[in-house]
C-alpha positions as CSV (number, residue, x, y, z in Angstrom):
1,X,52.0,41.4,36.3
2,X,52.5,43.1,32.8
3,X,50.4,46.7,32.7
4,X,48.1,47.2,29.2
5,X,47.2,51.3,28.3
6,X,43.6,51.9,28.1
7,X,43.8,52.3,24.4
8,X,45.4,48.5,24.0
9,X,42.6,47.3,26.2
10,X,40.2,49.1,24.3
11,X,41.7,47.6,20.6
12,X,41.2,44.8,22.5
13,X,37.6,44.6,23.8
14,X,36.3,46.0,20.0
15,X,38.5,42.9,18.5
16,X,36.6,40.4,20.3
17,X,33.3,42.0,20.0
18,X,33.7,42.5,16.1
19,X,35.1,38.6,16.3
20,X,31.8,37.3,17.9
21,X,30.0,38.9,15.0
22,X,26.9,39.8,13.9
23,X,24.8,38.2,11.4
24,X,22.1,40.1,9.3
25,X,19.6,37.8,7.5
26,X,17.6,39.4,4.5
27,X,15.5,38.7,1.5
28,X,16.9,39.9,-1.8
29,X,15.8,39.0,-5.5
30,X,13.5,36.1,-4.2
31,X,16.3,34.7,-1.8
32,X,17.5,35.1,1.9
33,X,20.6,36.1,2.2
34,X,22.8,35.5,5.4
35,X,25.8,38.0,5.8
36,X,28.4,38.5,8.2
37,X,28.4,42.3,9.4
38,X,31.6,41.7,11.4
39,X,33.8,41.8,8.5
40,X,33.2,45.7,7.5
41,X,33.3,46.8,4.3
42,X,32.6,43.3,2.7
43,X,28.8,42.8,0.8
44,X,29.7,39.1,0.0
45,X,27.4,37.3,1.1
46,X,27.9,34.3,3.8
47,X,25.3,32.4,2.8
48,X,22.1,32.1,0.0
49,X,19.4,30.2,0.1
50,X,17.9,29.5,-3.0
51,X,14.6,27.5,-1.6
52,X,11.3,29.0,-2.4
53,X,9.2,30.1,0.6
54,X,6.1,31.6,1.6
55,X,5.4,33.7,4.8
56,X,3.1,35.9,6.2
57,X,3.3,40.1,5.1
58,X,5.0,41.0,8.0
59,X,7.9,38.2,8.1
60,X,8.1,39.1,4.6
61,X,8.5,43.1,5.7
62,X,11.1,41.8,8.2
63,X,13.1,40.1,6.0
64,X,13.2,42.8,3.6
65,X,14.6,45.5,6.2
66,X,16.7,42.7,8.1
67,X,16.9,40.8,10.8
68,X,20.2,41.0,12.9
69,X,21.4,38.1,14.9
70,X,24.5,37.3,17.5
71,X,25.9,34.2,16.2
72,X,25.6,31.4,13.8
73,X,23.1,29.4,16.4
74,X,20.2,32.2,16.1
75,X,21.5,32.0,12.0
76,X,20.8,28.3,12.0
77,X,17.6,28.3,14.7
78,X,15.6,31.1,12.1
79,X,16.3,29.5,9.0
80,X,15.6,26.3,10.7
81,X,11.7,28.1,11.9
82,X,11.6,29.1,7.9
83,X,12.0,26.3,6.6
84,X,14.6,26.7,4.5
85,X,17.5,24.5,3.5
């Protein structure tokens, strides 16, 4: 059985949290924006949706702070519950 160091483990366990990523969904000159926080550093967008909408003030106030998601599914399910394409 082959031994790992704490500090390989550790690499490790961050890799595959940062790999499972987290997505932040935000309003931003009239249109939601989807990016993908796992990748550090980068501001390019994953995804923007271009489709007018129309919510109520405080889905509008959440959008413009952010909303953070686990994975693509919640991604999908929210701007599925928008209704945005």
């Amino acid at each position: 059985m082959k031994k790992y160091d704490r500090a390989a483990v550790l690499v490790i366990a961050v890799t595959l949290v940062l790999s499972t990523g987290c997505f932040l969904l935000r309003e931003s000159g009239g249109k939601i924006v989807v990016f993908d926080e796992s990748h550090n550093g980068d501001n390019e967008p994953l995804a923007v949706y271009n489709t007018p909408f129309s919510l109520s003030p405080a889905d509008t106030e959440l959008l413009r702070e952010g909303i953070r998601l686990k994975n693509r599914v919640e991604v999908t399910r929210i701007i599925e519950d928008l209704g945005i394409e």
